[in-house]
C-alpha positions as CSV (number, residue, x, y, z in Angstrom):
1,X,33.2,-54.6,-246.3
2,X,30.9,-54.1,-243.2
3,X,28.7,-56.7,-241.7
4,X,26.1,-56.1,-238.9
5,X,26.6,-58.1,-236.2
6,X,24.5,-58.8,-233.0
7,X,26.4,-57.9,-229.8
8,X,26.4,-60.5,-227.5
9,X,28.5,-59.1,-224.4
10,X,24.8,-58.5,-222.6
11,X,24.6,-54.3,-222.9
12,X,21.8,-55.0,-225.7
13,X,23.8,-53.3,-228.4
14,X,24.5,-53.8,-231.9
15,X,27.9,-52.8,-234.2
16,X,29.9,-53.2,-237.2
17,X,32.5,-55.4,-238.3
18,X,35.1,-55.5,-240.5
19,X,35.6,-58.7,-242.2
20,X,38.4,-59.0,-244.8
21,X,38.4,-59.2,-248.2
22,X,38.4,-63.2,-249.9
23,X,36.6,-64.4,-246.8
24,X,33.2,-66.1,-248.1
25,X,30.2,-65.1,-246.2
26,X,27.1,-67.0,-246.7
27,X,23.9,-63.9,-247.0
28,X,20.5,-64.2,-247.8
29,X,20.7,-61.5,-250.5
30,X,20.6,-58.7,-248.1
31,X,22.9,-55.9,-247.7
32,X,23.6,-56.9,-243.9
33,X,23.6,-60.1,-242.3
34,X,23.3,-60.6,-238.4
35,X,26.3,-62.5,-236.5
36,X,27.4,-62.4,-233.3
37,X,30.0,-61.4,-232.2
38,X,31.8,-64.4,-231.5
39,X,31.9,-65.6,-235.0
40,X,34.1,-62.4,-236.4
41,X,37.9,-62.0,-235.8
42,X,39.0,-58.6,-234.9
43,X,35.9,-56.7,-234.5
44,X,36.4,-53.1,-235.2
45,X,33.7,-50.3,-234.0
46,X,32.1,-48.1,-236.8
47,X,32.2,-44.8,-234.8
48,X,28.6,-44.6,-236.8
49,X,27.3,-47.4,-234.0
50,X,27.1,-46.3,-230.3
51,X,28.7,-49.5,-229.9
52,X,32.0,-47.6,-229.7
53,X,32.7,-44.2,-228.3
54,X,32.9,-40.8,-230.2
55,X,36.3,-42.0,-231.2
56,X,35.0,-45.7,-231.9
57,X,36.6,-47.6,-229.7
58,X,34.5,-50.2,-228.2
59,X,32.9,-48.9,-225.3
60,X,34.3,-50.6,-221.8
61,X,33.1,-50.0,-218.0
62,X,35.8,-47.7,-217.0
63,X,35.0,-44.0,-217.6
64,X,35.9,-41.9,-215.0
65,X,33.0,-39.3,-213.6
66,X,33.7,-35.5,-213.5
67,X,30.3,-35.1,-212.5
68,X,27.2,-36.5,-211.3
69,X,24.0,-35.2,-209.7
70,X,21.0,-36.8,-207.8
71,X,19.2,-34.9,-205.1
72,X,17.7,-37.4,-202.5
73,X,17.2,-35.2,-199.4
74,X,17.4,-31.6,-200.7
75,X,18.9,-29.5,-203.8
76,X,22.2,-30.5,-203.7
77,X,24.0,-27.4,-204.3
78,X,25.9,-27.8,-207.5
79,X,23.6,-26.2,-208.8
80,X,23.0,-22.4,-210.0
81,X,19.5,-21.0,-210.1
82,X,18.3,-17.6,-212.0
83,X,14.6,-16.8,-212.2
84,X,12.5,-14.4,-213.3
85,X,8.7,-13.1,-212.4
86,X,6.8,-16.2,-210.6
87,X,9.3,-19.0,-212.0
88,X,10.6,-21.1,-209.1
89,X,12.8,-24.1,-208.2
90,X,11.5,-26.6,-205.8
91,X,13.1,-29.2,-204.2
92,X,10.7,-32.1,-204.6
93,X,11.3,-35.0,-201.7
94,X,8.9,-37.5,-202.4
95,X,10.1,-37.7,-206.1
96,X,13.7,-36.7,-205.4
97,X,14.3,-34.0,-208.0
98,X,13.7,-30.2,-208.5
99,X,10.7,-29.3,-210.1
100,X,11.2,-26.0,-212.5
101,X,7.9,-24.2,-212.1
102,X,6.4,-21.3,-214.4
103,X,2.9,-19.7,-213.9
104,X,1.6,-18.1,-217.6
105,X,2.7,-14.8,-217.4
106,X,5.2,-13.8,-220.4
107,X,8.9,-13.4,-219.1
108,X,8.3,-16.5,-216.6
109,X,11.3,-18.4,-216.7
110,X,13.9,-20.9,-214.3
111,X,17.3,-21.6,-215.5
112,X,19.5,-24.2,-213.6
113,X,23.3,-24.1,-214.6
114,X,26.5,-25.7,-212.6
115,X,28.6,-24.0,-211.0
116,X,31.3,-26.1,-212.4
117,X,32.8,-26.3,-216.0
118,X,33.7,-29.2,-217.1
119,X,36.7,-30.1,-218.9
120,X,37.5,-32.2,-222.2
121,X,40.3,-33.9,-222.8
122,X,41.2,-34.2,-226.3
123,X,41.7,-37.6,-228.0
124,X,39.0,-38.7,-225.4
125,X,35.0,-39.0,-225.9
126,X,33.0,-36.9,-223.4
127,X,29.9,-38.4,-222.5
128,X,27.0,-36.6,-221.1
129,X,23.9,-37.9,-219.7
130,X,20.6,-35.6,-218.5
131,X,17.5,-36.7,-217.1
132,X,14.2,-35.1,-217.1
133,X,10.5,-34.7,-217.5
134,X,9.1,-32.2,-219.9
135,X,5.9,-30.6,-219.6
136,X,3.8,-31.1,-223.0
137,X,4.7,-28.4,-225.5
138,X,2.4,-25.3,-225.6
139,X,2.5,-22.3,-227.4
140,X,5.1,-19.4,-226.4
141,X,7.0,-21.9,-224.2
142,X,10.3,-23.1,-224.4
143,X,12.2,-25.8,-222.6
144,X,15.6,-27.1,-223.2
145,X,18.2,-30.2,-221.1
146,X,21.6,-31.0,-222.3
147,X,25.2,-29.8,-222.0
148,X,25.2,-26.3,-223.0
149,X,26.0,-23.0,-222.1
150,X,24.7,-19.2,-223.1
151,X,27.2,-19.7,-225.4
152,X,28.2,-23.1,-226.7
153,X,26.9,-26.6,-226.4
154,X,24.2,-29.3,-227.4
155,X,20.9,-29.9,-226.2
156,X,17.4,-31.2,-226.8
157,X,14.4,-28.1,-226.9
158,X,11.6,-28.3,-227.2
159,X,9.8,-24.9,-228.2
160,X,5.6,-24.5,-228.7
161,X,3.7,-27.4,-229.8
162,X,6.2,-28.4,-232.7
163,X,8.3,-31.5,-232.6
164,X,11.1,-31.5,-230.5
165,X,14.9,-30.5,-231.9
166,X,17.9,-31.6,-230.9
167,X,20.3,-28.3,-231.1
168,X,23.8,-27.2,-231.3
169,X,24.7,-23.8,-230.4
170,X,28.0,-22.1,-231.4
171,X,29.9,-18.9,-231.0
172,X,32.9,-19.6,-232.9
173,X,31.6,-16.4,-235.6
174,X,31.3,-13.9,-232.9
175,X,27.8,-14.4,-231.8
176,X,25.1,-17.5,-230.4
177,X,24.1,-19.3,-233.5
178,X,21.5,-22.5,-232.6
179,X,21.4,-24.9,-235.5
180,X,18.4,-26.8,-234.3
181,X,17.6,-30.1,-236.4
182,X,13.9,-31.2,-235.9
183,X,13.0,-34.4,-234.9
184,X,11.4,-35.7,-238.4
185,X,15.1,-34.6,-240.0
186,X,17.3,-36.4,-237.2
187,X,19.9,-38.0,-239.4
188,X,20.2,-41.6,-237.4
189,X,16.8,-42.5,-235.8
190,X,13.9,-39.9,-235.9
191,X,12.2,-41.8,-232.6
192,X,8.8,-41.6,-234.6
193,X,8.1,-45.2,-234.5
194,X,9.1,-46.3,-238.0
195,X,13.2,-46.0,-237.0
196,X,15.7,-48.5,-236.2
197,X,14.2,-48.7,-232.4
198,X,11.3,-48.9,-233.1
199,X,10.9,-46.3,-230.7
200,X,8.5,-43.2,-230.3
201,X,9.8,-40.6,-228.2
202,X,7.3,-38.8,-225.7
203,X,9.0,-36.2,-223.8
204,X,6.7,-36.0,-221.1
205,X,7.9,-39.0,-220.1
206,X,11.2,-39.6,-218.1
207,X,14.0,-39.5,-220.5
208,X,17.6,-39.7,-220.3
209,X,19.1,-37.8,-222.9
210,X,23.1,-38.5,-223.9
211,X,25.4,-36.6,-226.0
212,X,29.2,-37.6,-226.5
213,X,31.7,-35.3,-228.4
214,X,34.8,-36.1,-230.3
215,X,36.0,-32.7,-230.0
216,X,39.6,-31.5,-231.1
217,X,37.7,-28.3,-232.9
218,X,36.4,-30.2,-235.5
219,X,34.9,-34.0,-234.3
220,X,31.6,-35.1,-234.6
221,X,29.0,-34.6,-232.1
222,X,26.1,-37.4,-231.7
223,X,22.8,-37.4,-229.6
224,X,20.4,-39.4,-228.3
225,X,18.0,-41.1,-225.6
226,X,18.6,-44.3,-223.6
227,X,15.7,-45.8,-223.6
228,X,15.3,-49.9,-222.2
229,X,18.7,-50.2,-221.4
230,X,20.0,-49.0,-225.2
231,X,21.7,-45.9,-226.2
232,X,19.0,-44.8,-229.3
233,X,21.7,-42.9,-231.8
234,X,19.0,-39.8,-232.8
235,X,21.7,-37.6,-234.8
236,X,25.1,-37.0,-236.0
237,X,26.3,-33.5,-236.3
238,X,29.8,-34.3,-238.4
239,X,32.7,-31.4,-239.1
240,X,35.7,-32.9,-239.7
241,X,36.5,-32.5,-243.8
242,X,33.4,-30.4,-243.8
243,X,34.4,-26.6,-242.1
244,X,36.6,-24.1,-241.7
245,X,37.2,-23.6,-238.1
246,X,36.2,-24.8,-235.4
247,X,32.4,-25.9,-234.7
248,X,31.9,-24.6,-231.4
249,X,34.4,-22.4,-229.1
250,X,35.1,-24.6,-226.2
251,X,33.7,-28.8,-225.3
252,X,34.5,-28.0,-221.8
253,X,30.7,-26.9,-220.8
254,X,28.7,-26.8,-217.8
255,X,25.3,-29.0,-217.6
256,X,22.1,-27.1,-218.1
257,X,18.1,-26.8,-217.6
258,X,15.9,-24.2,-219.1
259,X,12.2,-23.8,-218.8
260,X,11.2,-19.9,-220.1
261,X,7.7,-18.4,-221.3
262,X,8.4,-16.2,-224.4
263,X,4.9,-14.7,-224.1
264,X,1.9,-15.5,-222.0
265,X,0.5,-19.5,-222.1
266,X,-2.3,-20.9,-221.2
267,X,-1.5,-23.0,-218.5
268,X,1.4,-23.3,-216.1
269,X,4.1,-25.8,-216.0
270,X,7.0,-27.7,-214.5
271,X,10.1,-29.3,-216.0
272,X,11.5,-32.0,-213.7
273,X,15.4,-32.1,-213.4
274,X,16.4,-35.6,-212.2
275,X,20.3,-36.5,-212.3
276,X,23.0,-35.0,-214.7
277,X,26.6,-36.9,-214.8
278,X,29.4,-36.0,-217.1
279,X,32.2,-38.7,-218.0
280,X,35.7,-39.1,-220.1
281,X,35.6,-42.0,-221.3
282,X,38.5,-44.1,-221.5
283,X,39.8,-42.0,-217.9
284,X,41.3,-38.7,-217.1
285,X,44.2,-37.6,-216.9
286,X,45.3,-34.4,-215.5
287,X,47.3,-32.6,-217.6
288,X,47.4,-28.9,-216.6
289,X,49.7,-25.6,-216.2
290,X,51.1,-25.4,-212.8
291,X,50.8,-22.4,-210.4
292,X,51.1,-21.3,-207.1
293,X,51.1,-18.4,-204.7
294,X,52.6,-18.4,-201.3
295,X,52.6,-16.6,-197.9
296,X,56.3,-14.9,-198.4
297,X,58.1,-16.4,-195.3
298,X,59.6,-13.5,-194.4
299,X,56.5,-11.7,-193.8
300,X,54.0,-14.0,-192.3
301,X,50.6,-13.6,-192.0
302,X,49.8,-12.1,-188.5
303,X,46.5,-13.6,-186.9
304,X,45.7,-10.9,-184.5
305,X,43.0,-12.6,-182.2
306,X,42.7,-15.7,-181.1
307,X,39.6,-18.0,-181.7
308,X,39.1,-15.9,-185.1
309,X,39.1,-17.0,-188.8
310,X,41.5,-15.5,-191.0
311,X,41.9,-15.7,-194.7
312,X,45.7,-16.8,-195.5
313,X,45.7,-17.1,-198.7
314,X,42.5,-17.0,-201.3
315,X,42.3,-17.8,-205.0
316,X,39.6,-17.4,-207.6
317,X,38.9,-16.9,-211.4
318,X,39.6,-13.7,-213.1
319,X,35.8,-12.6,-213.9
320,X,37.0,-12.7,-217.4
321,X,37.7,-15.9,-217.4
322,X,34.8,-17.2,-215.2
323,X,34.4,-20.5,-217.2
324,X,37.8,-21.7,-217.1
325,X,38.9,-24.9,-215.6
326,X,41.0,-25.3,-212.3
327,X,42.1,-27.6,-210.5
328,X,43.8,-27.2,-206.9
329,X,46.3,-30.0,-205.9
330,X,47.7,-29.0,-203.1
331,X,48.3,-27.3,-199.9
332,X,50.9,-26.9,-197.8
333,X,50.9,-24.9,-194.3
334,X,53.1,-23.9,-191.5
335,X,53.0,-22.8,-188.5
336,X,55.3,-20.1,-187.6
337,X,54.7,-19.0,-183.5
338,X,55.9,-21.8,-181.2
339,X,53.5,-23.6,-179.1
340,X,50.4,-21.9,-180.5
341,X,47.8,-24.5,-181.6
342,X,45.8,-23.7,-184.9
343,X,43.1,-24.9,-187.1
344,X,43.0,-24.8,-190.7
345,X,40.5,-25.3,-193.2
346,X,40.3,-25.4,-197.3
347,X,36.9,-23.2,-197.7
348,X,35.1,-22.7,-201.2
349,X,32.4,-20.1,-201.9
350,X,33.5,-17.9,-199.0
351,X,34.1,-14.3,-198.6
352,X,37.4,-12.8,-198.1
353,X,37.2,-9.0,-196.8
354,X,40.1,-6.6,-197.2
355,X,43.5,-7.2,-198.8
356,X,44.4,-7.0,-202.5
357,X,43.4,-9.2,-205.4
358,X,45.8,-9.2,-207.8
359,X,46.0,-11.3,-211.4
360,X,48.5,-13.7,-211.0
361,X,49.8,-12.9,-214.8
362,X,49.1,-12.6,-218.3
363,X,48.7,-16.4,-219.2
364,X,46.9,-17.6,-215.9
365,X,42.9,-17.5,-215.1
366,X,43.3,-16.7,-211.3
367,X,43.5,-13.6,-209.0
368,X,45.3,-14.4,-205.7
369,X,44.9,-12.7,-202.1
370,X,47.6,-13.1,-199.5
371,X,46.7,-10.0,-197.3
372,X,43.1,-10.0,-196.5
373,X,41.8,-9.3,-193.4
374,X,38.4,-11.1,-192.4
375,X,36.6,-14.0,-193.7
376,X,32.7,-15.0,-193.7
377,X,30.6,-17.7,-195.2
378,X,31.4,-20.7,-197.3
379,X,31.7,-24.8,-197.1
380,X,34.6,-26.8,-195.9
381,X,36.5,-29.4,-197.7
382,X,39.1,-30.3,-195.7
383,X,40.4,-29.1,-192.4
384,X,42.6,-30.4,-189.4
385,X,44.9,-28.8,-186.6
386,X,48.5,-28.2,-186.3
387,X,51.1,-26.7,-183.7
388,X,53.8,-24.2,-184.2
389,X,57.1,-25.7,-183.5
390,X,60.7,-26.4,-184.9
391,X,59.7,-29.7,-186.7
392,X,58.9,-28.6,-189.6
393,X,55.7,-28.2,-191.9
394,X,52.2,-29.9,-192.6
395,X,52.0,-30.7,-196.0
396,X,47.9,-31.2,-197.2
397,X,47.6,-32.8,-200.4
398,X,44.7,-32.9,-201.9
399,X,43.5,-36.9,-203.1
400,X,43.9,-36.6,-206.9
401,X,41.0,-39.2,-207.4
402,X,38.7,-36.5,-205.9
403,X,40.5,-33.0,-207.7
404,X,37.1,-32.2,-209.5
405,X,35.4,-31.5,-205.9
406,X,38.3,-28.6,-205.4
407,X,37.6,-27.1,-208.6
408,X,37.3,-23.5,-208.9
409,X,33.5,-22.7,-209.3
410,X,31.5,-19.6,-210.1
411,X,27.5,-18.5,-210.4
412,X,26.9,-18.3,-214.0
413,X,24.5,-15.8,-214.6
414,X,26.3,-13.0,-212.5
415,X,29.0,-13.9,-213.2
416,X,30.3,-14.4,-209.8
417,X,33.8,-16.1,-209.3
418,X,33.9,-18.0,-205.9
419,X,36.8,-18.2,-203.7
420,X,38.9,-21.1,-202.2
421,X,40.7,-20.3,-199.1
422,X,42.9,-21.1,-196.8
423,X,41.5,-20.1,-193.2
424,X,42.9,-20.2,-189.9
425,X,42.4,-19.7,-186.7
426,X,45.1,-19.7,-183.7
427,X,44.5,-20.3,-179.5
428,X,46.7,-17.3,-178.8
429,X,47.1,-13.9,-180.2
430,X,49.4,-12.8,-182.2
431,X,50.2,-15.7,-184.0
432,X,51.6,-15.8,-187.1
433,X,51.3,-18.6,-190.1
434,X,52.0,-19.3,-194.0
435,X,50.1,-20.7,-196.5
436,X,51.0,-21.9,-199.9
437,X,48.4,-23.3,-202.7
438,X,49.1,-25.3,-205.9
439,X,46.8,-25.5,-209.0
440,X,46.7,-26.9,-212.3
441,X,45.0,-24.8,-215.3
442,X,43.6,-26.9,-217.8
């Protein structure tokens, strides 16, 4: 059988235990009693209670981040933006967020997407965590937060003056289907006042909103608001034993914001985006398809002036592929022309000019450059200086406990793959140099 019990480990929780058959336990003629959870042997999670992650194991303080997002000083560039007629995203100092502003005019709209996709590990519970402010609900406006894509994903909308609905939206028949569950039918606790919490849920207020999957095609996804400290279980979409396939194509999503006028309002308004993080819980570990491409020694790349930036060797997503996940883990370079001294950077989001993309095969999401001939634009991740000589090569590696910050990105509502490049630059002309990069495809 299952008792309630009261957790007493200081996160404010409460869970399930299983208590053995033949063991007496005094109740008071209810169908739970309250214990804590020093009085029960061998606690085990319900996966019902957000005690325990989607997988129901107790929950512990050692997830490891793929993401997170605050913006203290200025929009901190992780973040897409697509607009339409007078919508506009403002970066808001004295409050530290972005404010997604529409006017009243019909086809007003902001969306806010990452560049980055981020991946699930299977056997793992992804947690997601949004915060926000809402404007109040008015007719022919629609406003959504969560973990979602055009495609795939779960999130909380709230659309006209109705109650809000907590959503998931799946392509796996071939086209965007939005089951959207309203608030008054939320399976767990319907935040109306009268639930377990307690709770009444205004989202005009600041809210964190959470969603953890148990993915593997066919887990269960749950939703829900932290509220005083407490992870508020709102509802349970469950699959396994229940479908055919899987429920939604892919669990490795991007974070998303969406504020959009389907027809002209009465007055204009503003969701605020706060922070976003995205977490595996129980860690991450990389566990990808290797790949490479290489400068072919025998023909180096020839930097023809000095003091100018050339791109070596570039990678990026196949546009077909633009939400796939890769991870670079290395670089190696070496200098070729004998006492020439020459810098090198990693650079993401650049623009390689020139030269030849070509897909690196069948079963892999990149294209690869090795022969173009200018370079403009982007930010640097890593750089440093070497010097040609007969000692051998520089080996970069890149820090495995930061990998997600060299992920392959790209602009989601183009889309647009962006680069990551080897550059260099040499003190003498004529120099020549190789490049090699290493990746992981999840």
């Amino acid at each position: 059988m299952y008792i309630r019990y009261v957790n007493d480990l200081g996160n404010g929780h409460s869970g399930y235990a299983t208590i053995a058959s033949g063991i007496p336990i005094q109740t008071t003629g209810t169908d739970s009693i309250a214990v804590t959870s020093s009085d029960v042997n061998g606690i085990g999670v319900r996966p019902a209670t957000v005690a325990g992650d989607a997988f129901g194991r107790l929950r512990v303080s050692n997830p490891y981040t793929l993401f997170d997002s605050s913006q203290r000083y200025h929009d901190n560039g992780l973040w897409a933006t697509s607009t339409g007629v007078s919508g506009a995203a403002t970066f808001n100092a004295d409050q530290g967020l972005v404010d997604m502003t529409l006017g009243t005019t019909s086809g007003d709209f902001v969306l806010r997407e990452t560049y980055k996709v981020f991946p699930y590990q299977p056997g793992k519970s992804l947690l997601t965590m949004n915060t926000f402010v809402m404007e109040s609900g008015q007719e022919n406006q629609r406003q959504r937060v969560g973990y979602f894509s055009s495609s795939n994903g779960i999130f909380i909308e709230q659309s006209g003056v109705a109650s809000p609905a907590i959503v998931k939206r799946s392509s796996v028949s071939g086209s965007v289907v939005d089951t959207r569950i309203e608030q008054g039918d939320w399976s767990i606790d319907t935040l109306q006042g009268s639930g377990e919490s307690g709770y009444t849920l205004d989202l005009t207020k600041a809210q964190i909103f959470w969603a953890d999957l148990e993915w593997l095609g066919v887990g269960t996804v749950r939703a829900g608001f932290v509220i005083d400290g407490e992870f508020v279980h709102c509802h349970s979409f469950h699959h396994a034993n229940k479908i055919e396939s899987t429920y939604i194509t892919t669990a490795s999503l991007p974070c998303r914001y969406e504020i959009e006028n389907l027809d002209t309002v009465s007055a204009s308004g503003t969701l605020k985006q706060i922070c976003s993080t995205v977490l595996s819980e129980g860690g991450y570990q990389l566990i990808g398809e290797p790949h490479s491409v290489a400068t072919p020694i025998t023909s180096p790349y020839t930097l023809s002036s000095s003091g100018v930036n050339y791109p070596v060797a570039s990678i990026r997503l196949k546009s077909s592929d633009s939400d796939a996940i890769v991870i670079p883990v290395g670089i190696n370079v070496l200098a070729i022309t004998n006492n020439t001294k020459y810098r090198w950077s990693v650079v993401k989001n650049g623009t390689t000019s020139g030269g030849t993309w070509s897909d690196l095969g069948s079963t892999s999401s990149v294209q690869y450059n090795l022969s173009g001939t200018s370079f403009s634009g982007g930010n640097v991740l890593a750089q440093g200086y070497v010097v040609g000589s007969n000692q051998g090569s520089t080996a970069t590696a890149v820090d495995r406990t930061n990998l997600f910050k060299f992920q392959l990105e790209r602009e989601p509502f183009t889309p647009t793959p962006y680069e990551l490049t080897v550059v260099v630059s040499a003190d003498s002309d004529s120099s020549d140099f190789v490049a090699a990069i290493d990746w992981e495809e999840v």
